[in-house]
C-alpha positions as CSV (number, residue, x, y, z in Angstrom):
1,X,28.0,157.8,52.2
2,X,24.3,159.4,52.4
3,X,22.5,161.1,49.9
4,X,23.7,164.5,51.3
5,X,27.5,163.4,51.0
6,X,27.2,162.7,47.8
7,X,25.5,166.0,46.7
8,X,27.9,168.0,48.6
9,X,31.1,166.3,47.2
10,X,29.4,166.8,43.4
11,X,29.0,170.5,44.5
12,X,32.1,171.1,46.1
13,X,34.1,169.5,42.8
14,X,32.0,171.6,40.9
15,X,33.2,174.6,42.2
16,X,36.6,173.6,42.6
17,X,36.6,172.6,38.7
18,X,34.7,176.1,37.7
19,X,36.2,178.7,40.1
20,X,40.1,177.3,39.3
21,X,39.1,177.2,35.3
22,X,41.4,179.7,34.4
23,X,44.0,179.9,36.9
24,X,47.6,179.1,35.6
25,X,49.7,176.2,36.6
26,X,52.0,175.8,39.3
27,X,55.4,176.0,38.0
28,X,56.3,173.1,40.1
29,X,54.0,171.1,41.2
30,X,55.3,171.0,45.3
31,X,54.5,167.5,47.3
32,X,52.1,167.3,49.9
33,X,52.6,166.3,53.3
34,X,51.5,163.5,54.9
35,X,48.3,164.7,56.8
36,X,48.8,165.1,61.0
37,X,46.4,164.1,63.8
38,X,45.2,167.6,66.3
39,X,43.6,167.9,69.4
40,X,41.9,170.7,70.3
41,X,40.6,171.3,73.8
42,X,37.3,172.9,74.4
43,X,36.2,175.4,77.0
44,X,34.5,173.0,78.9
45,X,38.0,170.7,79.2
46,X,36.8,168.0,76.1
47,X,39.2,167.2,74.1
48,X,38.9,167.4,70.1
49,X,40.5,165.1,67.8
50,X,41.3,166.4,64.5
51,X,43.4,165.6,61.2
52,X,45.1,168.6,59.5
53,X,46.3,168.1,55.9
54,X,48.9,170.8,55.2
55,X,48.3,172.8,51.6
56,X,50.9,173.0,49.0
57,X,49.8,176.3,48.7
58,X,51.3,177.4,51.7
59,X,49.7,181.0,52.9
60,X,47.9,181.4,49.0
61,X,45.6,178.0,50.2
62,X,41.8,178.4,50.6
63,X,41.1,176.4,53.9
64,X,38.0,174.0,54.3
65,X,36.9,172.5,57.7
66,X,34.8,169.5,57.4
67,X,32.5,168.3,59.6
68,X,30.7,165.1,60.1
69,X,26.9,163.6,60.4
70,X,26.0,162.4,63.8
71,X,27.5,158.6,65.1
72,X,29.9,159.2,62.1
73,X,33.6,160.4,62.2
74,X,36.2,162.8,60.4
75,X,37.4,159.7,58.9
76,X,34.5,159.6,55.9
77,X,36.7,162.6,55.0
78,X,40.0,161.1,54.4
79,X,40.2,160.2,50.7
80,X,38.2,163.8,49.7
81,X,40.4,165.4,52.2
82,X,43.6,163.7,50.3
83,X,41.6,165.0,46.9
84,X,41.6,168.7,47.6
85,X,44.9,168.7,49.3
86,X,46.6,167.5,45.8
87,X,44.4,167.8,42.9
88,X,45.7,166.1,40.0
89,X,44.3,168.3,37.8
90,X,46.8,171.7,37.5
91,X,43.8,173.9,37.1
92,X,42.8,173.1,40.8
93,X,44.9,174.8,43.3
94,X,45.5,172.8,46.5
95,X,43.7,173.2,50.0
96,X,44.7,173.3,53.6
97,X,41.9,171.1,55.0
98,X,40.9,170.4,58.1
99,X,38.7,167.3,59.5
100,X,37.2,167.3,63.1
101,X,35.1,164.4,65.2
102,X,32.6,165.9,67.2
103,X,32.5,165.8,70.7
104,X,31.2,162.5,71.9
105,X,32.2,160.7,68.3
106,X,35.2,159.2,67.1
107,X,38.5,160.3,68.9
108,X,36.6,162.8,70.9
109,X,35.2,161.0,74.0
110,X,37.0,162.4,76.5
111,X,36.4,165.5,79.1
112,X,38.2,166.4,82.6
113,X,36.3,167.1,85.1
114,X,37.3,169.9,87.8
115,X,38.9,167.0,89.8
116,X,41.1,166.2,86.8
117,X,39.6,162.8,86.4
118,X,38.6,161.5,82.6
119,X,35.4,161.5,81.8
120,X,33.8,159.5,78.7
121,X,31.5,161.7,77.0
122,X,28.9,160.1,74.8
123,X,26.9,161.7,71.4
């Protein structure tokens, strides 16, 4: 994890810890779900892999899309993603979050061309 990762994760628990101070507890703490693999298909035909983890929120949950450095993946994500979906603490109210590789990293490396044909696409 770079040096900007690292400030961006302090930051973002920061906030999370501060803005949720005073907000009351959950009568019942609900269980998360397990998170899902997307794909999203672009204008130009490439198609987007993504990994939605569902809020125990439901509607009330403040979503956050993350997005990657270059020649990295949505996968750095996973165990901040896993954090903010179910905070342990009960001050912090969960988030619907959603991870994305970029097209030409990770699980997005394919296009179709006109023809219909699969094309790999690179960074």
């Amino acid at each position: 994890m770079n040096l900007l990762h690292k400030v961006l994760a302090v930051c973002c628990a920061v906030f999370l810890t501060t803005s949720h101070l005073f907000a009351q507890a959950p009568a019942r703490a609900a269980r998360a779900m397990p998170p899902e693999e997307v794909f999203l298909t672009t204008k130009d035909n490439v198609r987007l892999a993504a990994t939605y983890y569902r809020s125990t929120a439901g509607r009330d949950a403040v979503p956050l899309v993350m997005l990657h450095d270059y020649k990295e993946g949505r996968t750095i994500y996973n165990n901040l993603a896993l954090v903010l979906q179910s905070p342990t603490d009960p001050r912090i109210k969960s988030h619907a979050i959603l991870t994305v590789d970029l097209r030409g990293h990770g699980g997005s490396t394919l296009a179709v061309d006109q023809t219909g044909q699969s094309l790999e696409i690179d960074p």
